[in-house]
C-alpha positions as CSV (number, residue, x, y, z in Angstrom):
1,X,141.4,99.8,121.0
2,X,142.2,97.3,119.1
3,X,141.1,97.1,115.3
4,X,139.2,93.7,116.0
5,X,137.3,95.6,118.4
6,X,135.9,98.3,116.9
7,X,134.8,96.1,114.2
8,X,132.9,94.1,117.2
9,X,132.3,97.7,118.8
10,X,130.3,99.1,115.3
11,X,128.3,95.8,115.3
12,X,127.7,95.3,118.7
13,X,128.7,91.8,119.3
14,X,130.6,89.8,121.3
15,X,133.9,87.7,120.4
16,X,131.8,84.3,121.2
17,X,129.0,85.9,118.3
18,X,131.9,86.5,116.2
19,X,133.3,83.0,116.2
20,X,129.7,81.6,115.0
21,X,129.4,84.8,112.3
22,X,133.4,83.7,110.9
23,X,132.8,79.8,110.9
24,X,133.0,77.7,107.7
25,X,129.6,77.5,106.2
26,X,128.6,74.3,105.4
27,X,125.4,72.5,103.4
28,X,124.2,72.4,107.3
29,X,123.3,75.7,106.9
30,X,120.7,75.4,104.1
31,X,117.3,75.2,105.2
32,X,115.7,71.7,104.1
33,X,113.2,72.4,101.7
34,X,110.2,70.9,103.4
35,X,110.4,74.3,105.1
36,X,107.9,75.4,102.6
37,X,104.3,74.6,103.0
38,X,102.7,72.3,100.0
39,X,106.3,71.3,98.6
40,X,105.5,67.7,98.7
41,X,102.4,68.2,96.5
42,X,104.1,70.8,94.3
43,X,106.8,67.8,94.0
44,X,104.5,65.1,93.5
45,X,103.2,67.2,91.0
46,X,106.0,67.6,88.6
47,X,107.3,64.2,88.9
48,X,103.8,63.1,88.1
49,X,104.3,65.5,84.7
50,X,107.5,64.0,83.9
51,X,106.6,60.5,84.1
52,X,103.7,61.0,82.1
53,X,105.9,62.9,79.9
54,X,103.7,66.3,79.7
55,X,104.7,69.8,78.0
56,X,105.8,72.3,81.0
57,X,106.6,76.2,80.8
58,X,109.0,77.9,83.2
59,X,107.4,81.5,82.6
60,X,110.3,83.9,84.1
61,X,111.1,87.7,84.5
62,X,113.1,89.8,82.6
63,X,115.6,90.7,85.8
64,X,117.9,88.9,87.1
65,X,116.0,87.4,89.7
66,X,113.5,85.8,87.2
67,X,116.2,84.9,84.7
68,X,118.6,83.2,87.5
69,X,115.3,81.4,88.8
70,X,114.7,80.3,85.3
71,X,117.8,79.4,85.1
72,X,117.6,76.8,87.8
73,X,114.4,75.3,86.7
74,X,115.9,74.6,83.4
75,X,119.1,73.0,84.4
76,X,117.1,71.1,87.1
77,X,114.5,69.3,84.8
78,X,117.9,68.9,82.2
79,X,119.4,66.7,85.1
80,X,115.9,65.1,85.6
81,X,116.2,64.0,81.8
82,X,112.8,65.8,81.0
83,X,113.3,68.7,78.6
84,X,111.2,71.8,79.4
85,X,110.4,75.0,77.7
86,X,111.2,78.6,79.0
87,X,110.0,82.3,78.4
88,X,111.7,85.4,79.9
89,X,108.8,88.1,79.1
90,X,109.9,91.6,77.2
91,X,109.3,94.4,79.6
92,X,108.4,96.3,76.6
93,X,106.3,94.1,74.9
94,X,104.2,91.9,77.7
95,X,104.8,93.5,81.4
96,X,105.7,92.2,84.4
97,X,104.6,88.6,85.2
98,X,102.2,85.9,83.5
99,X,98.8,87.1,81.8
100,X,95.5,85.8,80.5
101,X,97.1,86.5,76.9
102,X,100.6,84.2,77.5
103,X,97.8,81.6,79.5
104,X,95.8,81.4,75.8
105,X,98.7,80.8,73.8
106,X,100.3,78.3,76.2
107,X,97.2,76.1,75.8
108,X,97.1,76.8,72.0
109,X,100.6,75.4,72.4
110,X,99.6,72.4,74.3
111,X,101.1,73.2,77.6
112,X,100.3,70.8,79.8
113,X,101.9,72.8,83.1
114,X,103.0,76.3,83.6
115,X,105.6,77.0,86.4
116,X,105.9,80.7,87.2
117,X,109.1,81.9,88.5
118,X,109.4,85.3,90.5
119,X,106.3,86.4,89.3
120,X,102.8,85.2,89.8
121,X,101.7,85.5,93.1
122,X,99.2,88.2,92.5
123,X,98.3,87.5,88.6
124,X,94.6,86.5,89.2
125,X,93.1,86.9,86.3
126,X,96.3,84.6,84.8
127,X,95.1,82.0,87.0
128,X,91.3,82.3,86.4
129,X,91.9,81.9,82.6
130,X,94.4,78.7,83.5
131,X,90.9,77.3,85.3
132,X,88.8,77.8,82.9
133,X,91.7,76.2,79.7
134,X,92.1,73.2,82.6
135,X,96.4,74.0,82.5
136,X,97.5,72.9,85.5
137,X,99.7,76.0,87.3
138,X,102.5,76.0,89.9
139,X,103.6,78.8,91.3
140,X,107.3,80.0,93.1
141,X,107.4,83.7,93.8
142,X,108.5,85.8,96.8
143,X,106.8,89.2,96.0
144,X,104.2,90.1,98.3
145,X,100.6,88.9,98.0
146,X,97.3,89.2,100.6
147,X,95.1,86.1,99.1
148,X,95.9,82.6,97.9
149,X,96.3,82.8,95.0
150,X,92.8,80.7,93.9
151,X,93.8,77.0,94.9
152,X,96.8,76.5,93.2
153,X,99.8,75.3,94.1
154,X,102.5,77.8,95.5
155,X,105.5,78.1,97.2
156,X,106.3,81.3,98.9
157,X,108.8,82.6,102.0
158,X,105.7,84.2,103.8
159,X,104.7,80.4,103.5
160,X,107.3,78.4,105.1
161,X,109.7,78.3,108.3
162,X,112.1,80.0,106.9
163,X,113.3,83.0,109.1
164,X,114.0,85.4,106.7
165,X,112.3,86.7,103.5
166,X,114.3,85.6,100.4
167,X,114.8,85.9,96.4
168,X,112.4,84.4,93.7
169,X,115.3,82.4,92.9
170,X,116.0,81.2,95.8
171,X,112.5,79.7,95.9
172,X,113.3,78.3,92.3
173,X,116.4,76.7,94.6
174,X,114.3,75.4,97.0
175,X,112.3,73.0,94.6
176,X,115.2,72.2,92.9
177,X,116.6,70.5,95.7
178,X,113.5,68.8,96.4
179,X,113.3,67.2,92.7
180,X,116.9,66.2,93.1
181,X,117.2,65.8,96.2
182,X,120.7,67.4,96.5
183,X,122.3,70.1,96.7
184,X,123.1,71.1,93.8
185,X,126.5,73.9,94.4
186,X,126.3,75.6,90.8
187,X,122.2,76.2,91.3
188,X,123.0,77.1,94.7
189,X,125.5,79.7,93.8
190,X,122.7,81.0,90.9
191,X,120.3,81.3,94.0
192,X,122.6,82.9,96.2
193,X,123.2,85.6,93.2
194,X,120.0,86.6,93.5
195,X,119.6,87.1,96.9
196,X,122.4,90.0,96.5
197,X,120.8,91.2,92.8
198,X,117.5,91.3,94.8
199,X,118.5,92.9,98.0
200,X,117.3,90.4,100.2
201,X,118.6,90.6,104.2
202,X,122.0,89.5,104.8
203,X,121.0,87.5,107.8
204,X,120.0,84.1,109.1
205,X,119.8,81.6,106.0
206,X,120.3,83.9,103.7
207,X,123.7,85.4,105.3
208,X,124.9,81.2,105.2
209,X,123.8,80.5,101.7
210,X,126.1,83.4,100.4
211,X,128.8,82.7,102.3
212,X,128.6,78.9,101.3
213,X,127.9,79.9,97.6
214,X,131.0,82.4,97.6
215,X,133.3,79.2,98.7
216,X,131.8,76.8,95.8
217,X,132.3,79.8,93.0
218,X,135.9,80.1,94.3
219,X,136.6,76.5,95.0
220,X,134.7,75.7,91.4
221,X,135.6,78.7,89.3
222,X,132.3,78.1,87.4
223,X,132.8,79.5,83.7
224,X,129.6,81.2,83.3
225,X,130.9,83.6,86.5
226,X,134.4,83.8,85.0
227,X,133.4,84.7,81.7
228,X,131.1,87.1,83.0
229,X,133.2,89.2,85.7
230,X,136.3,89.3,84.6
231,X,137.6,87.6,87.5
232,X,138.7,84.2,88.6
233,X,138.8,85.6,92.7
234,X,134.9,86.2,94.1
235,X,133.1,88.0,96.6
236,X,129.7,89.4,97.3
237,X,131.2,92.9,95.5
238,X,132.3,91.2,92.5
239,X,128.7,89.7,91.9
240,X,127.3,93.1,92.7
241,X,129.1,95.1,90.4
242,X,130.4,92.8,87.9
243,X,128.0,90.1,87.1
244,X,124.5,90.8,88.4
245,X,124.3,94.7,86.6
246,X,125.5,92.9,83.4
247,X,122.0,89.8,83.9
248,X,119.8,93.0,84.4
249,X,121.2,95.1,81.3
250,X,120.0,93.2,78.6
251,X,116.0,93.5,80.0
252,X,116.3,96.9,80.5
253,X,117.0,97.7,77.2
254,X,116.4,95.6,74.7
255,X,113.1,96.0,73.5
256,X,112.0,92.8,72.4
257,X,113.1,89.3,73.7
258,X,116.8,89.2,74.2
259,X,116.5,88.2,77.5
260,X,115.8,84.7,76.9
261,X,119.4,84.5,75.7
262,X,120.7,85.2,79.3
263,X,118.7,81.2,80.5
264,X,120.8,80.0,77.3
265,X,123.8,81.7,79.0
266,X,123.4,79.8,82.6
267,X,122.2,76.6,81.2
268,X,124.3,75.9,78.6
269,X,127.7,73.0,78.2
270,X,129.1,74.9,74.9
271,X,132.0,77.2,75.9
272,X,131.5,78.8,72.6
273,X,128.0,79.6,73.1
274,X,129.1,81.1,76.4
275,X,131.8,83.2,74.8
276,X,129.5,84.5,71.9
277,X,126.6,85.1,74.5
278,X,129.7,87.2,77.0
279,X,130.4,89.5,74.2
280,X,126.9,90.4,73.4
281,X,125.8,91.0,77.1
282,X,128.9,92.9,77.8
283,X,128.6,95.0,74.7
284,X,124.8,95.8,75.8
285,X,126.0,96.9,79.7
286,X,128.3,99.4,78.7
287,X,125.4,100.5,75.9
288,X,123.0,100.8,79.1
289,X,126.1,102.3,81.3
290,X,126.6,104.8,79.0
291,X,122.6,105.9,78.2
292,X,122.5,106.2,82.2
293,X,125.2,108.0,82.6
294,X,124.1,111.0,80.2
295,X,121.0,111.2,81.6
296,X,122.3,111.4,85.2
297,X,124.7,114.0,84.4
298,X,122.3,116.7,83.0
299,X,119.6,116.1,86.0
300,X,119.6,118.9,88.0
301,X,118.0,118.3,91.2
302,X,116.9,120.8,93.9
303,X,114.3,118.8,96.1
304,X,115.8,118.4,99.9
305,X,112.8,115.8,100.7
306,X,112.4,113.0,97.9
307,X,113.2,113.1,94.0
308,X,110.4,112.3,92.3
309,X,110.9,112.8,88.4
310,X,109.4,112.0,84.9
311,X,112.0,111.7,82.3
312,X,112.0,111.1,78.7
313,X,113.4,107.4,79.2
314,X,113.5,103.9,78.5
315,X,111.6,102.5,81.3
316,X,114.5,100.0,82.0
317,X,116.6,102.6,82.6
318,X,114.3,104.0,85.7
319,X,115.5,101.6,88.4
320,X,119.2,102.8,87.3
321,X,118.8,106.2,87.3
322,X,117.4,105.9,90.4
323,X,119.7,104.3,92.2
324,X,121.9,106.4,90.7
325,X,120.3,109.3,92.6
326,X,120.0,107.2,95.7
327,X,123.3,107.2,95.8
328,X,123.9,110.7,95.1
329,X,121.7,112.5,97.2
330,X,120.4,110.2,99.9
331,X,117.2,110.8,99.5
332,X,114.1,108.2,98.3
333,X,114.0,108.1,94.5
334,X,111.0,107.7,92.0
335,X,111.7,108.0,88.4
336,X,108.6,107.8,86.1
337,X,109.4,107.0,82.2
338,X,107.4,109.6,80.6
339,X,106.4,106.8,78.0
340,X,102.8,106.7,78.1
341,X,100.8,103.4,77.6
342,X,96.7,103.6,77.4
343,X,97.3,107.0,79.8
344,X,99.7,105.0,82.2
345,X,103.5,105.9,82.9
346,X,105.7,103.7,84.8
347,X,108.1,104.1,87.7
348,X,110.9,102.6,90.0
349,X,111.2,103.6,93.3
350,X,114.6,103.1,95.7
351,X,114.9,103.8,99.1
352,X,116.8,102.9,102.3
353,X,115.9,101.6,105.8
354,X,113.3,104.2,107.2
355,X,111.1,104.7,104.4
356,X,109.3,101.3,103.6
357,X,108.4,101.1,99.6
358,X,105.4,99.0,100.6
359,X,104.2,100.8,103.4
360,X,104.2,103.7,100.9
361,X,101.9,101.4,98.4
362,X,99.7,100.8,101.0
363,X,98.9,103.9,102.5
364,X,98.5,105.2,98.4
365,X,96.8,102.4,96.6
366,X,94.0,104.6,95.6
367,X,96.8,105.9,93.3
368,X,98.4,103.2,92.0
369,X,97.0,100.9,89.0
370,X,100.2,98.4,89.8
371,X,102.7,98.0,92.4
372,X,105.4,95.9,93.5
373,X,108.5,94.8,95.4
374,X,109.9,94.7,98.5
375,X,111.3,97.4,101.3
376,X,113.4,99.3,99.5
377,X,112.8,98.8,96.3
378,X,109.7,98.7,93.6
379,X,107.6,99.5,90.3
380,X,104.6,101.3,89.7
381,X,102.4,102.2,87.2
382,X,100.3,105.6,87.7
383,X,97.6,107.3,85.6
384,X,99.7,110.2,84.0
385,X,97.5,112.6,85.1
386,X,97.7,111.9,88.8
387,X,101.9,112.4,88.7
388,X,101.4,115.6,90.8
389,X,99.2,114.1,92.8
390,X,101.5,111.1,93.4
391,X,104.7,113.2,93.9
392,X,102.9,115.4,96.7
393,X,102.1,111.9,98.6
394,X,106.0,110.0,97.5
395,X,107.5,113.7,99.1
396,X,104.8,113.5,102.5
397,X,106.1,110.1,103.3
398,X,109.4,110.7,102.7
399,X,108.7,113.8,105.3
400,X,107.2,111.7,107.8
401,X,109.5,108.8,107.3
402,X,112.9,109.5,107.5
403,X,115.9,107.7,106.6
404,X,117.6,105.8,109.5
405,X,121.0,107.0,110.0
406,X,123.5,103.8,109.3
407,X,126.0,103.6,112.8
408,X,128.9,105.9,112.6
409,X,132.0,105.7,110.7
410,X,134.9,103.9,112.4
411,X,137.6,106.5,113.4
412,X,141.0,104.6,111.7
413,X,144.7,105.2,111.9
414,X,146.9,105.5,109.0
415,X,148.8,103.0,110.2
416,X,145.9,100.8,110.6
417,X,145.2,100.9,107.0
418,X,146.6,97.5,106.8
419,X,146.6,94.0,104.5
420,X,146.0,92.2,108.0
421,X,143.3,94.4,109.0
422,X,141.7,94.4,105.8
423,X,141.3,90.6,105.9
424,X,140.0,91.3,109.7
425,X,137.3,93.6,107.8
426,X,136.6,91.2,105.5
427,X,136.1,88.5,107.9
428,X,132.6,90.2,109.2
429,X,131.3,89.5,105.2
430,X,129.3,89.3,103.3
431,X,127.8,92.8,103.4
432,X,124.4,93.3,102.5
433,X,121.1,94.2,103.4
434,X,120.6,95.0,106.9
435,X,124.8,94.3,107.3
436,X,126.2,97.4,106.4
437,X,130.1,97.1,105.1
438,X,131.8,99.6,107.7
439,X,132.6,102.9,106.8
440,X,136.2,104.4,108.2
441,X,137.3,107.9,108.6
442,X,141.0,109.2,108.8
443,X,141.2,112.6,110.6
444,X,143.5,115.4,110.5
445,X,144.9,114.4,107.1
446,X,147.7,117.7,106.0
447,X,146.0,118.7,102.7
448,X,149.8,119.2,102.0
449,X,150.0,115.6,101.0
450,X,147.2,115.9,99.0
451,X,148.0,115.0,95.4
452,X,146.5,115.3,91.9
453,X,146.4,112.4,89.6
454,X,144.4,111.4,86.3
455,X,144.6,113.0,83.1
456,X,142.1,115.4,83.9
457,X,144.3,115.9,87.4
458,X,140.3,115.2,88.9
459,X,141.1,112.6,91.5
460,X,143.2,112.2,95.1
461,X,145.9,110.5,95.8
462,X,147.7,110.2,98.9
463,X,150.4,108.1,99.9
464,X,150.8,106.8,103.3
465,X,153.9,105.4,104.8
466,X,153.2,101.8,104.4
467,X,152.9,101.7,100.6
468,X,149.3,101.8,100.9
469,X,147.3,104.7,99.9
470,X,144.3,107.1,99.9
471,X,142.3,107.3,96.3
472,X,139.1,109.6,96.1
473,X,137.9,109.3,92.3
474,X,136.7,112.7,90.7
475,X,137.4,114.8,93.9
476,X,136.1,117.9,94.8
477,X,139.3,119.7,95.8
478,X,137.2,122.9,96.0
479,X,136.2,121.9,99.4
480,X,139.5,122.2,100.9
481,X,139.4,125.2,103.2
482,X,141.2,124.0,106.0
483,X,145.0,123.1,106.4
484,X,143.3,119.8,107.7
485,X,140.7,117.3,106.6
486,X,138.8,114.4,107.7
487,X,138.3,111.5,104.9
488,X,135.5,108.8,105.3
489,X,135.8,106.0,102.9
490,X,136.3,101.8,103.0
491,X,139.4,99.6,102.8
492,X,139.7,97.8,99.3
493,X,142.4,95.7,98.0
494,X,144.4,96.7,95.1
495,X,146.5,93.8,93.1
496,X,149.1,95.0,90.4
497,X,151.3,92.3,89.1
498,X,152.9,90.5,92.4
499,X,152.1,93.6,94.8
500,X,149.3,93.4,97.0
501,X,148.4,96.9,98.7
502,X,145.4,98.3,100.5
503,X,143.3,101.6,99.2
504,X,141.6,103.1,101.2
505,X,138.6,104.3,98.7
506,X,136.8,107.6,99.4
507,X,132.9,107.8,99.7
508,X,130.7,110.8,98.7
């Protein structure tokens, strides 16, 4: 079989649905934004504001998410000539999303308009309070809600045509290109960040707007992405692991208001400012790398069902530890800072398709005092006292709702491990939610050719006979019994100097 085929084979399409998954995106592609219900009145509402020259917030969130949807706002009401104000709340210091107390001091501040980014959807005692001080309120989130929020004005996916769920940012986006009325490729590729940071589905619209935002950051080279990763060549990888960890670092643990500085970051013309801003973000990521890391390694876990754990934690560093054990273990994760606030810890939950995070909140709302998120990923905030009582219910769920198994791995051939055939892989991206990167696996490999490389002599190496090779970081060569083994892992492409090669990178 050919190695086109089994791509098609493992995602069960045809050639014909491969030619419209592979063709050039285009600004086609991008949903209009009259898609969302009430976007001409939220419109005609902030252009009424600017022409009558009126003090507006952008109140934010402290992930990436919020901050890239910030972000956008900013830079959009720059372009519209009409300076605005911003606020990226501490997790430590005010919560999750807009409250009465931020509503009181914007009107001691004489805020005019509040527009609420990610967040807001569900903050109904925010909104009474904005009644009764008469400050006007617009609302862009994506989280999930039951009610209208009161009557304000809102824009929200589960409130438009679109045909797929998508970021807070994205939203952000949406409005932007209504006030301009362009497309704007920079905000674009901001909104397009989050959908990855956010693990929204890689389908429909969403699937386009990468793909389209991947060919402006590489066509553009945008500064504030080059400064950031490292890298002057992009994909939906290099934003996942480079860029978007780096945005989420500096909320998870600082402690006060640092991320503000990260809107600065994406909105600002100085080079200088962006340089000084790079060296203090990367300096805090590989602060937070390094506090999860040593946490992670002295974990011992021993539950076969779920891993549901209180440690002694910053409660930024939940959602990374978690995934962290996601990853790990395939099982659902909730980690619970043991930080207690009026009684109250604080969690993160990640999971995988299979067991739904807000199913889970429904069925168990009698326990929860907060919740949110999406599918497979949230926050909660528990009485400390019921933690037992929570972990029996997280570990019944995960019982009764199981993990759906991703498609088999894709049997390969040495000599298939290929430049050409990498680019054929790569040619079914971006990989995402609900579009799983293929998995491959070699069999029969002679542990004979097996070598030990590092300066610990902890990871493989093998070298195949088209200069490309085999790599397994920190390997457990324990585990080979056999004179054979089978390897599972992906194709990555390795560039030193002028040589271009292809690893083929072993999975846990």
């Amino acid at each position: 079989m050919e190695f086109l085929d089994k791509l098609l084979d493992y995602y069960n399409i045809s050639k014909r649905d491969y030619e419209e998954l592979t063709r050039d995106p285009s600004l086609a592609d991008v949903p209009s934004f009259n898609v969302f219900e009430k976007m001409n009145e939220v419109k005609e509402r902030i252009l009424l504001a600017i022409k009558n020259k009126e003090k507006i917030l952008i109140y934010g969130d402290y992930d990436a998410d919020g901050i890239l949807a910030t972000s956008i706002l900013v830079y959009t009401f720059r372009k519209l000539k009409h300076e605005v104000d911003y606020y990226i709340p501490s997790r430590y210091l005010d919560g999750y999303g807009i409250n009465q107390e931020k509503v009181i001091q914007a009107k001691e501040k004489a805020y005019q308009l509040i527009i609420t980014v990610d967040n807001g959807i569900v903050a109904l005692d925010a909104l009474k309070k904005a009644k009764e001080l008469k400050i006007d309120m617009i609302i862009t989130d994506h989280h999930e809600f039951k009610d209208d929020p009161l009557d304000f004005l809102y824009l929200h996916p589960k409130k438009s045509k679109l045909k797929v769920t998508t970021s807070g940012a994205m939203v952000a986006f949406y409005l932007a290109t209504a006030l301009l009325y362009e497309i704007d490729p920079y905000l674009l590729t901001l909104g397009a960040t989050s959908i990855l940071s956010d693990v929204m589905p890689m389908k429909e619209e969403n699937r386009q707007i990468v793909k389209l935002a991947l060919k402006y950051l590489n066509k553009y080279k945008f500064d504030k992405y080059k400064l950031l990763s490292g890298e002057t060549s992009f994909d939906e990888t290099t934003l996942t692991l480079n860029v978007i960890p780096k945005i989420n670092a500096v909320g998870r643990i600082e402690t006060k208001k640092e991320a503000n500085i990260l809107v600065k970051y994406f909105t600002s013309d100085s080079y200088h400012d962006l340089v000084k801003i790079r060296e203090y973000v990367n300096n805090v990521n590989e602060k937070r790398k390094q506090m999860s890391l040593d946490v992670v390694k002295d974990l011992k876990v021993s539950e076969k069902d779920a891993i549901v754990m209180k440690l002694d934690i910053l409660t930024g560093l939940s959602g990374l530890i978690a995934s962290r054990l996601i990853s790990n273990y395939n099982l659902p994760v909730c980690i619970f800072s043991s930080e207690a606030k009026d009684g109250n810890i604080r969690g993160s939950i990640r999971s995988k398709n299979g067991f739904s995070v807000t199913k889970f909140f429904e069925l168990n709302k009698n326990l929860l005092i907060e919740s949110g998120g999406h599918e497979l990923a949230g926050g909660v905030v528990i009485k400390e006292n019921d933690f037992d009582q929570f972990k029996e219910a997280f570990i019944k769920f995960a019982n009764e709702n199981k993990f759906i198994l991703a498609k088999d791995n894709i049997n390969i051939k040495e000599e298939e491990i290929t430049l050409e055939n990498y680019e054929t892989m790569r040619s079914f991206a971006p990989f995402g939610n609900g579009w799983k990167e293929p998995t491959f696996i070699l069999k029969g490999i002679d542990v004979n050719r097996i070598n030990k490389v590092g300066m610990n002599q902890e990871h493989l190496s093998i070298l195949l006979n088209n200069k490309n090779k085999v790599i397994g970081f920190r390997f457990p060569f324990d585990t080979l019994v056999n004179p054979t083994v089978d390897l599972t892992g992906v194709l990555r492409l390795n560039k030193y100097k002028d040589f271009v090669t292809v690893n083929f990178l072993l999975q846990n």
